[in-house]
PALUM-346097 format. One line per 5 residues: number of its first residue (from 0); their letters; for each residue x negated, y, z of N, C-alpha, C, O, CB. Coordinates in nm, 3 decimals. Glycine has a CB too. Layout:
N
NUM) A) X Y Z X Y Z X Y Z X Y Z X Y Z ~ ...
This chain:
115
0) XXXXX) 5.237 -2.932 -1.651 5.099 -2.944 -1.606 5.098 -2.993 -1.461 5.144 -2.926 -1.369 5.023 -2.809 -1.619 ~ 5.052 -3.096 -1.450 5.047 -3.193 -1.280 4.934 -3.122 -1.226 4.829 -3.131 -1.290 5.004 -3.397 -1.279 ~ 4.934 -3.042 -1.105 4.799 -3.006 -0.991 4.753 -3.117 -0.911 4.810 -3.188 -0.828 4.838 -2.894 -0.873 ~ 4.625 -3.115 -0.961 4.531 -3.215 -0.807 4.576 -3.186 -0.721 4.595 -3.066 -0.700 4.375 -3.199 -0.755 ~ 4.616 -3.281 -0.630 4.653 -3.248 -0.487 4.499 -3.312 -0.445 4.434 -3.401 -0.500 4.820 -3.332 -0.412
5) XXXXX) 4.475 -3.248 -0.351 4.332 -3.272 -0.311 4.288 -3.357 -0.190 4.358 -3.312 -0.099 4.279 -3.149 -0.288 ~ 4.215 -3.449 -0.142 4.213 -3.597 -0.059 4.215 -3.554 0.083 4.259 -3.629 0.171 4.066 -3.701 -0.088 ~ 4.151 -3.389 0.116 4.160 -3.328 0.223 4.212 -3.245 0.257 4.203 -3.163 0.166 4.098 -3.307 0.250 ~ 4.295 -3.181 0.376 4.401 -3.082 0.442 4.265 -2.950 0.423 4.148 -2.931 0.388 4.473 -3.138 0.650 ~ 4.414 -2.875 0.487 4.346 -2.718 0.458 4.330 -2.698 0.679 4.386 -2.758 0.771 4.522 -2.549 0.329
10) XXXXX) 4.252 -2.613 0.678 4.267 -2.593 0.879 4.413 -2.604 0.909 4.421 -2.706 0.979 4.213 -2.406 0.960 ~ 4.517 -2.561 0.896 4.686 -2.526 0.870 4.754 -2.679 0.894 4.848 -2.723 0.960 4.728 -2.457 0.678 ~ 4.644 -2.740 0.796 4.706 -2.905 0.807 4.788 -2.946 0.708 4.825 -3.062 0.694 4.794 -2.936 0.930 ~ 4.833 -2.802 0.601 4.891 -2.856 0.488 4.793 -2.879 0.372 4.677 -2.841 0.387 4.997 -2.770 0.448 ~ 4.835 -2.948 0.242 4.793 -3.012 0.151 4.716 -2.933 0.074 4.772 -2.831 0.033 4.881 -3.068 0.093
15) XXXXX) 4.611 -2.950 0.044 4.532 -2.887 -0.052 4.555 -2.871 -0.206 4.671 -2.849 -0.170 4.428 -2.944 -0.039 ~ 4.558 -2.862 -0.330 4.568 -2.822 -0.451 4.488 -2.760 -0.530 4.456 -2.649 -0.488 4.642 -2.772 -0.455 ~ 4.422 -2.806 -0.674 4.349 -2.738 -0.744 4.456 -2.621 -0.792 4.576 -2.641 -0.805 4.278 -2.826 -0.850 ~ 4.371 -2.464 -0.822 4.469 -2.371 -0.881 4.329 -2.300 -0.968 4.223 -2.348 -1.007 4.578 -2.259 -0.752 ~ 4.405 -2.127 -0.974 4.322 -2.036 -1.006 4.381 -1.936 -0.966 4.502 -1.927 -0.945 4.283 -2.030 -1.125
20) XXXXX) 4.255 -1.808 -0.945 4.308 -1.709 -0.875 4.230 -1.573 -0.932 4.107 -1.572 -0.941 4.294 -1.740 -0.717 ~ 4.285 -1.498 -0.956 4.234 -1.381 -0.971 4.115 -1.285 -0.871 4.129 -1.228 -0.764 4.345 -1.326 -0.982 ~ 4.032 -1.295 -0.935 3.915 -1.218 -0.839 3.896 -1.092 -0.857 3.884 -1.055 -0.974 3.781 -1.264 -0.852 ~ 3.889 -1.009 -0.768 3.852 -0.844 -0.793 3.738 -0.815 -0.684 3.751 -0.858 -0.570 4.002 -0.725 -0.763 ~ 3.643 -0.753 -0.716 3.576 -0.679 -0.620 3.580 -0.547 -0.606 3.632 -0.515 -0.713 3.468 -0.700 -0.627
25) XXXXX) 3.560 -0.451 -0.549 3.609 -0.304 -0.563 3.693 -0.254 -0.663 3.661 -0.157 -0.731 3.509 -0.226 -0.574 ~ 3.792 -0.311 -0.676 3.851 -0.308 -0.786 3.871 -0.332 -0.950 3.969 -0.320 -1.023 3.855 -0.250 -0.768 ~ 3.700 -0.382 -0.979 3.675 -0.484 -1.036 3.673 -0.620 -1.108 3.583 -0.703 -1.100 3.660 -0.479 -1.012 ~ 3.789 -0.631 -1.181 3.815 -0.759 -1.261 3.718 -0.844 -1.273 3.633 -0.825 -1.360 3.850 -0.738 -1.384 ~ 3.710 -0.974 -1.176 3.657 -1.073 -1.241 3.673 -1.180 -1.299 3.587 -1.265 -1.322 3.611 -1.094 -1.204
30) XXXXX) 3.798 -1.180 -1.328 3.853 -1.273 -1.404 3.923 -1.369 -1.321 3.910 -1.342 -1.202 3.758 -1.332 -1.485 ~ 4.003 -1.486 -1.347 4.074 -1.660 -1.313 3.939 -1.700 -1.234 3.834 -1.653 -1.279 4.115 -1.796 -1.489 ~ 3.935 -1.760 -1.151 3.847 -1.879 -1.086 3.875 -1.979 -1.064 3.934 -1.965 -0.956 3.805 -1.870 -0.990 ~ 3.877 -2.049 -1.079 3.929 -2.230 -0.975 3.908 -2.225 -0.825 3.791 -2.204 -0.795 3.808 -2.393 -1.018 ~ 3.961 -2.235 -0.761 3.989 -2.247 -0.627 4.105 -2.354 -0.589 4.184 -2.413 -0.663 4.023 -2.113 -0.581
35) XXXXX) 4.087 -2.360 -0.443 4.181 -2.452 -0.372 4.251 -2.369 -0.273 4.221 -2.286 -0.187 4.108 -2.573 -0.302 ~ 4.416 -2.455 -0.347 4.527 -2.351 -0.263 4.623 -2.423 -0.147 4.692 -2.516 -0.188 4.643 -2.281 -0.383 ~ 4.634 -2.390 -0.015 4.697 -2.422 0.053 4.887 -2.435 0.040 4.953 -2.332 0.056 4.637 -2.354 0.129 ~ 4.948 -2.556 0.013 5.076 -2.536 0.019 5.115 -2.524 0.134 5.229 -2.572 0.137 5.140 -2.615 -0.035 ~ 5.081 -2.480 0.252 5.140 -2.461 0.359 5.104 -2.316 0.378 5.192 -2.231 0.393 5.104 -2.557 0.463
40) XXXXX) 4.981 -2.285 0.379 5.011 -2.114 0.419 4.952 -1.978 0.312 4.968 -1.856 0.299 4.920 -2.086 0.582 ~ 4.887 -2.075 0.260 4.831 -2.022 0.077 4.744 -1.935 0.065 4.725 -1.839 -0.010 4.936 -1.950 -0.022 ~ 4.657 -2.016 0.207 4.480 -2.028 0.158 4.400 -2.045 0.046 4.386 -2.153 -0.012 4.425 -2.119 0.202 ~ 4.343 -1.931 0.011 4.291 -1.973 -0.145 4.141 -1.954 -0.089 4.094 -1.858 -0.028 4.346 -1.855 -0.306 ~ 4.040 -2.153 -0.155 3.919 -2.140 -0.134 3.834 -2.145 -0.227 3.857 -2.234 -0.308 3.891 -2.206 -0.061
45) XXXXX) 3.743 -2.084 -0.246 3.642 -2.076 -0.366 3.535 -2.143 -0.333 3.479 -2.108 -0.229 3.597 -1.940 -0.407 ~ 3.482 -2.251 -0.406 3.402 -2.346 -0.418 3.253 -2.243 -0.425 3.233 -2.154 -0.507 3.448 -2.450 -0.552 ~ 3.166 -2.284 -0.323 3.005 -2.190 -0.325 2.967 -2.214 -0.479 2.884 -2.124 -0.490 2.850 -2.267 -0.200 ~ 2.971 -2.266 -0.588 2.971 -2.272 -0.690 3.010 -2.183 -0.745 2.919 -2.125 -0.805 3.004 -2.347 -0.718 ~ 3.138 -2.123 -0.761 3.245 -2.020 -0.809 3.193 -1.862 -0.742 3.192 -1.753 -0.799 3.419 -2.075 -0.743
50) XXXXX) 3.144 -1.904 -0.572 3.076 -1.808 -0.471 2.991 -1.714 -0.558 3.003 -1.597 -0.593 2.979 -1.890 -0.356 ~ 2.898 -1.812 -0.580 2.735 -1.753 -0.619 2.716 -1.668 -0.756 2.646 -1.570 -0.783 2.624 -1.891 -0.642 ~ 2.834 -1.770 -0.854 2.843 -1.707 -0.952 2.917 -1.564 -0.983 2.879 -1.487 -1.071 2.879 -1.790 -1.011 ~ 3.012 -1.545 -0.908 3.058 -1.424 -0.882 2.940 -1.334 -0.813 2.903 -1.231 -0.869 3.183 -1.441 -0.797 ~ 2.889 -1.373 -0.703 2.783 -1.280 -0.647 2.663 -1.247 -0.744 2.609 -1.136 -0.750 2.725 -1.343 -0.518
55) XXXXX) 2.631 -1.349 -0.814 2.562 -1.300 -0.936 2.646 -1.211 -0.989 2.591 -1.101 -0.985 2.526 -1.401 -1.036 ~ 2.742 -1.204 -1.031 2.795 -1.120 -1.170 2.767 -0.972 -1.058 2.691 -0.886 -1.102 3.015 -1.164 -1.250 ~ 2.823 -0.951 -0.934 2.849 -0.865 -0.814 2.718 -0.763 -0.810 2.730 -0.641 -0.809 2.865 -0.963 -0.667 ~ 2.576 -0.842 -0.807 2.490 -0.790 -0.817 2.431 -0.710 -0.966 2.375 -0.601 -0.970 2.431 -0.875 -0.764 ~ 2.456 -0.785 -1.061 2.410 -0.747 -1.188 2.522 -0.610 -1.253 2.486 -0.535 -1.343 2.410 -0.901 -1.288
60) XXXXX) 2.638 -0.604 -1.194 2.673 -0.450 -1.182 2.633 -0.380 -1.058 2.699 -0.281 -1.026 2.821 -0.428 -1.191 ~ 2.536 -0.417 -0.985 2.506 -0.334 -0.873 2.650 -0.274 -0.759 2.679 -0.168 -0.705 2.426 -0.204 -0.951 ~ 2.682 -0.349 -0.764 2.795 -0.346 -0.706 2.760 -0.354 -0.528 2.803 -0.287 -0.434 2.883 -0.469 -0.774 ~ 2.698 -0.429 -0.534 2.648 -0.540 -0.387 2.552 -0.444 -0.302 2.443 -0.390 -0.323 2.534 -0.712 -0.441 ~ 2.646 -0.447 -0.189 2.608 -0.322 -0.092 2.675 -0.221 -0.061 2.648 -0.152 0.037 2.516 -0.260 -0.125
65) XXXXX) 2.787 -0.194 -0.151 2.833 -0.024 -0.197 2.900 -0.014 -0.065 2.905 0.107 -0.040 2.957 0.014 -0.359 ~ 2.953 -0.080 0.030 3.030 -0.078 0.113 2.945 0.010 0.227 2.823 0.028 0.230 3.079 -0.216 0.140 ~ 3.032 0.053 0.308 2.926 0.181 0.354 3.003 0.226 0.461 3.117 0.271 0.448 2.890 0.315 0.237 ~ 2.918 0.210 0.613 3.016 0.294 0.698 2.969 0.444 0.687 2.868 0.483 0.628 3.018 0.244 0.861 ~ 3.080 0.536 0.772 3.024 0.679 0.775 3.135 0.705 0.920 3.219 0.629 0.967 3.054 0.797 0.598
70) XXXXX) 3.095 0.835 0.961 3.177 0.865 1.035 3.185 1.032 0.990 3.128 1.117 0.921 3.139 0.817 1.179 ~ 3.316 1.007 1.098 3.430 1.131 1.083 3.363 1.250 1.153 3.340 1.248 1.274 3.593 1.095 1.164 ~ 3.327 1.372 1.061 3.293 1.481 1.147 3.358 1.635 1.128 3.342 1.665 1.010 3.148 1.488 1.135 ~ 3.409 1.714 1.181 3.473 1.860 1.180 3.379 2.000 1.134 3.266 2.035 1.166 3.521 1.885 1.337 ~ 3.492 2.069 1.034 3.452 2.178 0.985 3.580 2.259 1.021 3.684 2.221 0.968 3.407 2.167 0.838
75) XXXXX) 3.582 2.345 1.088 3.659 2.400 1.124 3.801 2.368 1.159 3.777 2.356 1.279 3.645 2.464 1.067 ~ 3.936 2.343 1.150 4.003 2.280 1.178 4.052 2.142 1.126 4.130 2.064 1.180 4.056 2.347 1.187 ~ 3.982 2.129 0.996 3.946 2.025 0.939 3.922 1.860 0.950 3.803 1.893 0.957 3.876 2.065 0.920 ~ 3.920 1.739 0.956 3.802 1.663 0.984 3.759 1.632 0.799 3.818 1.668 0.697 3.844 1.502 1.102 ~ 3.644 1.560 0.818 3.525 1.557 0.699 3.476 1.418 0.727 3.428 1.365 0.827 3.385 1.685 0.712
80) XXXXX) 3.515 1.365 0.570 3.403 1.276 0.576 3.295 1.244 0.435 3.304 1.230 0.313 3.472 1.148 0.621 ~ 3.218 1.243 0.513 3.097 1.218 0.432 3.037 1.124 0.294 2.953 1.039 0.323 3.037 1.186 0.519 ~ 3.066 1.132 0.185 3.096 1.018 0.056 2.924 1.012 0.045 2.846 1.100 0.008 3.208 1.088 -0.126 ~ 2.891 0.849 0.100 2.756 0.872 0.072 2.681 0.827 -0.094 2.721 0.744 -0.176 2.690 0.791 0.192 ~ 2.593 0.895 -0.098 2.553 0.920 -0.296 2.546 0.787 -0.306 2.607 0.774 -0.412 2.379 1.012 -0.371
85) XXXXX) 2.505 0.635 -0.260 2.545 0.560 -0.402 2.757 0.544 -0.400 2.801 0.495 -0.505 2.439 0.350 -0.395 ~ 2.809 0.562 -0.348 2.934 0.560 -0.409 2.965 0.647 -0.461 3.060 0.624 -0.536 3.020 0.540 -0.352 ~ 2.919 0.780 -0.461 2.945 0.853 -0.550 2.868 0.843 -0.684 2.910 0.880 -0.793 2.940 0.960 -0.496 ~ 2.814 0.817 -0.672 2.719 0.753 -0.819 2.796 0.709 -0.896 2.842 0.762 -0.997 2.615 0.632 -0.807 ~ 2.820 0.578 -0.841 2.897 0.456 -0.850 3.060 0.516 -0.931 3.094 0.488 -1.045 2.913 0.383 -0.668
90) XXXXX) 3.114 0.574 -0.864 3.266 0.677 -0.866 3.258 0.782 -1.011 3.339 0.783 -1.104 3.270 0.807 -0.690 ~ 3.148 0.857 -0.999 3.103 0.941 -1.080 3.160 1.079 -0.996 3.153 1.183 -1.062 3.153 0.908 -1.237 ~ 3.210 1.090 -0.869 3.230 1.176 -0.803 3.121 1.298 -0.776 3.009 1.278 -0.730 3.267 1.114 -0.711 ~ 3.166 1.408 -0.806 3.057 1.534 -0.775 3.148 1.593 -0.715 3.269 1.571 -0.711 2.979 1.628 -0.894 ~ 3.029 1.741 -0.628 3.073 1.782 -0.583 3.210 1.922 -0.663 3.221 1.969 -0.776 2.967 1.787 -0.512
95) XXXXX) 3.269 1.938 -0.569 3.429 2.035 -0.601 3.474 1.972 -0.705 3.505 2.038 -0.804 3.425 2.213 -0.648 ~ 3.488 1.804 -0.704 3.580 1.740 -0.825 3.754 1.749 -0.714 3.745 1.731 -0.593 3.504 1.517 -0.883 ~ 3.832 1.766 -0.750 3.968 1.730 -0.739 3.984 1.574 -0.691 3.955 1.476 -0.759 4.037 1.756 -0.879 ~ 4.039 1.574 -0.551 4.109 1.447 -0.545 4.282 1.432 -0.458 4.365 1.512 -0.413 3.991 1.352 -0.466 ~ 4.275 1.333 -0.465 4.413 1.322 -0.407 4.356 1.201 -0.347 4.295 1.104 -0.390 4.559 1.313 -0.507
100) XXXXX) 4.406 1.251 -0.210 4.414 1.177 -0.064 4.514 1.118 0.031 4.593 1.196 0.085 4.373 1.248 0.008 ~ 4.519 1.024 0.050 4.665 0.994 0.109 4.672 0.871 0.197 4.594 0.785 0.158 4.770 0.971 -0.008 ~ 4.762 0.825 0.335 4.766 0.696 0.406 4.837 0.647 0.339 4.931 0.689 0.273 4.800 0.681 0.534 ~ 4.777 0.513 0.359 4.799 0.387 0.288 4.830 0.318 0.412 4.854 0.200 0.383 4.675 0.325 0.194 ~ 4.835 0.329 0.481 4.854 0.237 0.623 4.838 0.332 0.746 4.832 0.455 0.747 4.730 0.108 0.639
105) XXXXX) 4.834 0.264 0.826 4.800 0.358 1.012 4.684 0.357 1.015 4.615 0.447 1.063 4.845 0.288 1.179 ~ 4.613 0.171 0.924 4.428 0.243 0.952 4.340 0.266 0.818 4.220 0.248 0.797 4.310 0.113 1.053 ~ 4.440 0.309 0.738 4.362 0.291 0.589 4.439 0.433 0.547 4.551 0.478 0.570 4.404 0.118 0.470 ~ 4.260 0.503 0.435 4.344 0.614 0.410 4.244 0.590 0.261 4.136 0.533 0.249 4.345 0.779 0.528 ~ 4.339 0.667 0.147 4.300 0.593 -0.004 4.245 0.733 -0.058 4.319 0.825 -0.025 4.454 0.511 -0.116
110) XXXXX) 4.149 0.767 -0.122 4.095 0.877 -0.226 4.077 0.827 -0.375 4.025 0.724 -0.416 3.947 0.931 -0.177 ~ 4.148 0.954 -0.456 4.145 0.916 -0.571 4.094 1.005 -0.631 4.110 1.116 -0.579 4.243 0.879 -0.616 ~ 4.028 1.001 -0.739 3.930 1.103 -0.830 4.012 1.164 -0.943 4.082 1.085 -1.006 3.794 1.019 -0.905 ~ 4.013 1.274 -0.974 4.002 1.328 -1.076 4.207 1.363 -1.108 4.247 1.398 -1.219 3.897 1.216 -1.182 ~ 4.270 1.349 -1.028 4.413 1.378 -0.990 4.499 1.520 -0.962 4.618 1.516 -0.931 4.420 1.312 -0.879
């Protein structure tokens, strides 16, 4: 199978390429897309076409928005943070469910339900 190499560079300055790429939103399968892939540093771009239609699908699971700051506050020696109700909706998280908590990085920390 021969890839379009594409008539214009990527910012990088290397060659552009038709591909496909796997899309997820919150973890969310959305399937292969067509996009354009950088052979130099492997920039993958999604055509506002490919954009919208995903943001459609994004919205029609109500998905769009869920992102949510909160901040960190103390209960006794504790710190606490606050799961605000549409992600828990969303999660199916109630209260005194079981989770498992853990760093994932220095600035990322991961919660899992029902563990």
């Amino acid at each position: 199978m021969k890839q379009e190499i594409l008539p214009y560079p990527c910012n990088c300055g290397g060659m552009l390429k038709k591909s496909y790429t796997p899309v997820e939103f919150f973890g969310i399968d959305f399937g292969m897309r067509e996009c354009e892939v950088c052979s130099k540093c492997g920039s993958e771009y999604l055509s506002d076409t490919v954009l919208d239609e995903i943001e459609q699908e994004v919205k029609k699971k109500k998905l769009f928005g869920l992102e949510k700051r909160a901040q960190i506050t103390k209960s006794g020696n504790s710190l606490v943070v606050r799961i605000p109700p549409e992600i828990a909706n969303f999660t199916g998280a109630k209260y005194k469910d079981l989770i498992r908590i853990y760093p994932s990085g220095k600035k990322k920390i991961e919660i899992e339900l029902g563990t």
